[in-house]
N, C-alpha and C positions, 0 to 999 in steps of 0.2 A: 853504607857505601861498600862497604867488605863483602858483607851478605851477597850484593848486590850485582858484584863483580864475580863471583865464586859460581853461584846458580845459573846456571841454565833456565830460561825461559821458555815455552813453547811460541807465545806469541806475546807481540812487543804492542801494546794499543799506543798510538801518537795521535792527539788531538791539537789543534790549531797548531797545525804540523807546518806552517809557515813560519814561524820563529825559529826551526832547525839550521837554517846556514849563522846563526848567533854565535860566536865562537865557544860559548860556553853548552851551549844546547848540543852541539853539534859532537861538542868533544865527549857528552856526558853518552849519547845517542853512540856513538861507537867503540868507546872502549866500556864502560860501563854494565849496560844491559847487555846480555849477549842472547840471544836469543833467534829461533831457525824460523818466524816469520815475522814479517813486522805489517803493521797494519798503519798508514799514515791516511788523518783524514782532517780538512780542511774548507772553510765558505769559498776561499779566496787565495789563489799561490799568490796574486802581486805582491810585489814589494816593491818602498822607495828607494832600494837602494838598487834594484835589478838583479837581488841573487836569487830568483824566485828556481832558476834551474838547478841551482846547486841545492835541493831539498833530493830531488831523483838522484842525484849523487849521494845523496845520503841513505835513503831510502828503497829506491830505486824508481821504477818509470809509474808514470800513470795509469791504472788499470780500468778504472772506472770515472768516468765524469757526468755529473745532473748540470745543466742549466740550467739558470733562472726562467729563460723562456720552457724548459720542458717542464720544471716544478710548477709554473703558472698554470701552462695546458694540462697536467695530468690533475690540477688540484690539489697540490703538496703544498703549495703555498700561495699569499695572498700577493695579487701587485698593487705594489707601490707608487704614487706617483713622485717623481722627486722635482721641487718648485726649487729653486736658485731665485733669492728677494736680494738685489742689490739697491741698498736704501744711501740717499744722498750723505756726505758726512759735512757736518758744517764745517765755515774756513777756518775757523777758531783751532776745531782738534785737529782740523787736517795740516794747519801751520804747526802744530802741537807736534804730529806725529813725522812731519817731513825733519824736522827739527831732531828729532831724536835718531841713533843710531839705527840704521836697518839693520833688521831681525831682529830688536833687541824685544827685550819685554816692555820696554812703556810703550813702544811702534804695537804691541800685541795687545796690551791693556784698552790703551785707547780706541783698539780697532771694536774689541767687546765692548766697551762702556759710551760709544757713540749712541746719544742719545734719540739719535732718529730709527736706531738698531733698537734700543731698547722698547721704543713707540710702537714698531713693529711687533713684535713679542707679543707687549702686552694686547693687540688689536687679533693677535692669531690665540691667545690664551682663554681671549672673552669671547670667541667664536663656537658657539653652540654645538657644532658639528665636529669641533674637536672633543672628545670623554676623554680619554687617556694619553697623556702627555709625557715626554721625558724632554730637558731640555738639556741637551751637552753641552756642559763648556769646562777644558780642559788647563785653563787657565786659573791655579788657587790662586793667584795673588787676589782676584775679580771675584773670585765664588762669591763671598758672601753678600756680594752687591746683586749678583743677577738671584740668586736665593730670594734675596728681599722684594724685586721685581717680581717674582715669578708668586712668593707668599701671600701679596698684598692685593691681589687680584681679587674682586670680588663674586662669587657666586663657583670657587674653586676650592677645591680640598687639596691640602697642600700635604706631598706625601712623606717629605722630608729629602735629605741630599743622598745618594749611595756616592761614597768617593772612595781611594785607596785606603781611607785611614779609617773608614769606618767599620765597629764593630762586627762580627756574626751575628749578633743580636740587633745589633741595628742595620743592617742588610735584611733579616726577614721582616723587618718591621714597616721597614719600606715595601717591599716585595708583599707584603701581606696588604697594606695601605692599596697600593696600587692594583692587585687583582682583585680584592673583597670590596670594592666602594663600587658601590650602587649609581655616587654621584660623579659628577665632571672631580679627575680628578690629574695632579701634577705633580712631577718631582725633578730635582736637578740631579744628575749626573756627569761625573767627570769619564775618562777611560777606563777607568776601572768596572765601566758600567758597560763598556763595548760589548764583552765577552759574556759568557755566565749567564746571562740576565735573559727570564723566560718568564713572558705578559702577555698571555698570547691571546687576549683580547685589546692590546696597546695600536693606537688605531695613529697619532699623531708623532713624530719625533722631530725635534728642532732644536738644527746647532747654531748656536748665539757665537759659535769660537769656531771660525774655519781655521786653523794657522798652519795648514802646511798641505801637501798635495797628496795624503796618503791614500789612494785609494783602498787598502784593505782596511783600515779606521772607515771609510764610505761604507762599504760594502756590509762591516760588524755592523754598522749603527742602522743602517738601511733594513738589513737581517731581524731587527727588535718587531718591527713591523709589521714582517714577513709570515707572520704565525697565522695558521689559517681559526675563524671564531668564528660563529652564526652572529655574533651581537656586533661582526665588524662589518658594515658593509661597503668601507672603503679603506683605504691608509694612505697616507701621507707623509714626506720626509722634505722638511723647509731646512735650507743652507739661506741663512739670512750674510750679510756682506757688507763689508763698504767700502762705496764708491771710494776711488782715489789711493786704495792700502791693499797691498799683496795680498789679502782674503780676495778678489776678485781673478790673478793668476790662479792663484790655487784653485781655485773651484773650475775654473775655468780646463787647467792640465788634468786635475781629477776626472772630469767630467768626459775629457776627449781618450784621456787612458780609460776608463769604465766601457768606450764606445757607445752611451749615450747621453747625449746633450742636455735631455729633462727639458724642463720649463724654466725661461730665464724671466723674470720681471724685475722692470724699473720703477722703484715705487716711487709717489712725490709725498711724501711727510713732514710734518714740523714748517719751525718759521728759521733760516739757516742764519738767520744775523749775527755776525759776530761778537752784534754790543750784547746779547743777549745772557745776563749773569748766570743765569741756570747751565748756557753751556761752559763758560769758563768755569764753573763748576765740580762740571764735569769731569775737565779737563785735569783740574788739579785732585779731583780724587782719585782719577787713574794715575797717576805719575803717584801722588801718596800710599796708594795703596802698594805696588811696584815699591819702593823705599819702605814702607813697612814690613812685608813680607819677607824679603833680603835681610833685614834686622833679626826676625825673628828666625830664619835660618842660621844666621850667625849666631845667634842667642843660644839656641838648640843643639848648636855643634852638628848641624847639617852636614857640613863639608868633615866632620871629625868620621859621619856615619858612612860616607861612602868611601870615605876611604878605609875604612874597615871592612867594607861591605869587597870594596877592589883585592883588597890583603886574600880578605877568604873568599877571593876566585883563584887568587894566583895560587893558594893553598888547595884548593882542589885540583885545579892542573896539574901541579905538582904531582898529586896522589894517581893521577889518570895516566902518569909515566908520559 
């Protein structure tokens, strides 16, 4: 950090230069690196919070911009089509999820683990025409249940999960899985997969977790797609939904801030009866899963880690004068 602050740089490289109005980013960006040009480059300025102009305040203006429509025309990248599947949610989860606090997490549990969502999946995973797959969902309390969905599939090779917590080793493993297989093949990803992550023959992408209106989380995960490959000759990006629960706002503000609508279907799946035990089922393994997950945070001293993690930010401000 010393070194850091001391040296003179010639030129400052900033990638995914949209996280710079972050209080911490922002402060490291100008007292820290000092340097006489800076180079800021980025998919996407949006932000959910709308500081996307305070990046040029940091940086300064925009010098250069590609669209996706001039990327498509020149051949720099592949278009995408993006399908929006809003699938019925039975009255069982949906009395589940009205019941529960809005925004909470069982409202977000239950919105993934809707098992007419999940019918969906597995009906786009057994689909021939998809080879290479990644399925987002941002939600660990759920992971391991869409995991087992997504694993159990048959006539699919299953690439394994990329999430925050997982290894170097077990990121190229995945990453190797998925560019080197010959055959139909699958993996879960959480956001940690937004970014980084180059498959540039990945022809399918599908979020099982819409939870919130970010368009530039749209734009990263859309971006996976975008990789231009002789062996793709189409791509695809499914926002699956359900009816009745703020995953259909959300897609909905994403899609109208993006400035394209995409493809909306209404699909009709499953049998919605409430006597139905498989859903009540379901029901309580989302809500379980949700109270396990919380346990095991508590367990782990979660809350011990970020507040350590808050201590040495306010210790680097501190040092940033």
């Amino acid at each position: 950090l010393l070194l850091a602050r001391a040296l003179p740089y010639g030129l400052h490289v900033l990638d995914e230069c949209h996280v710079l109005p972050a209080r911490t980013y922002a402060a490291a960006t100008k007292a820290v690196v000092r340097a006489r040009l800076r180079l800021a480059m980025t998919a996407s300025l949006s932000r959910s919070d709308g500081r996307q102009d305070d990046v040029a305040a940091i940086v300064g203006p925009v010098s250069f911009a590609f669209s996706s429509a001039q990327a498509h025309a020149s051949g720099r990248a592949a278009r995408v089509a993006h399908v929006v599947l809003e699938v019925p949610t039975p009255p069982a989860v949906l009395a589940a999820y009205e019941a529960s606090a809005a925004g909470s997490d069982e409202q977000r549990a239950l919105s993934v683990l809707n098992p007419r969502k999940a019918e969906a999946l597995v009906r786009m995973l057994k689909d021939d025409t998809h080879r290479k797959i990644v399925v987002y969902c941002d939600k660990l309390a759920v992971l391991d249940m869409v995991e087992r969905v997504v694993r159990l599939v048959d006539g699919l090779r299953f690439a394994g999960v990329f999430r925050g917590a997982s290894t170097h080793a077990e990121r190229c493993a995945f990453l190797a899985a998925m560019r080197e297989s010959a055959e139909r093949v699958a993996g879960v990803v959480t956001r940690a997969g937004s970014t980084s992550f180059d498959v540039q023959d990945l022809d399918t992408v599908i979020e099982i977790d819409v939870g919130d209106a970010s368009v530039q989380k749209m734009t990263q995960r859309l971006g996976r797609a975008q990789r231009m490959h002789d062996a793709k000759p189409r791509a695809r990006m499914y926002s699956i939904v359900s009816a009745g629960t703020r995953e259909v706002a959300f897609a909905r503000a994403r899609a109208a801030a993006w400035g394209d609508e995409g493809e909306w279907r209404k699909l009709a799946c499953g049998d919605d009866d409430s006597d139905d035990p498989r859903v009540a089922e379901v029901v309580a393994l989302a809500l379980g899963a949700v109270r396990r997950h919380r346990a095991r945070r508590a367990q782990t001293g979660a809350g011990v880690k970020r507040t350590a993690a808050s201590a040495a930010r306010r210790r680097f401000r501190r040092r940033l004068g």
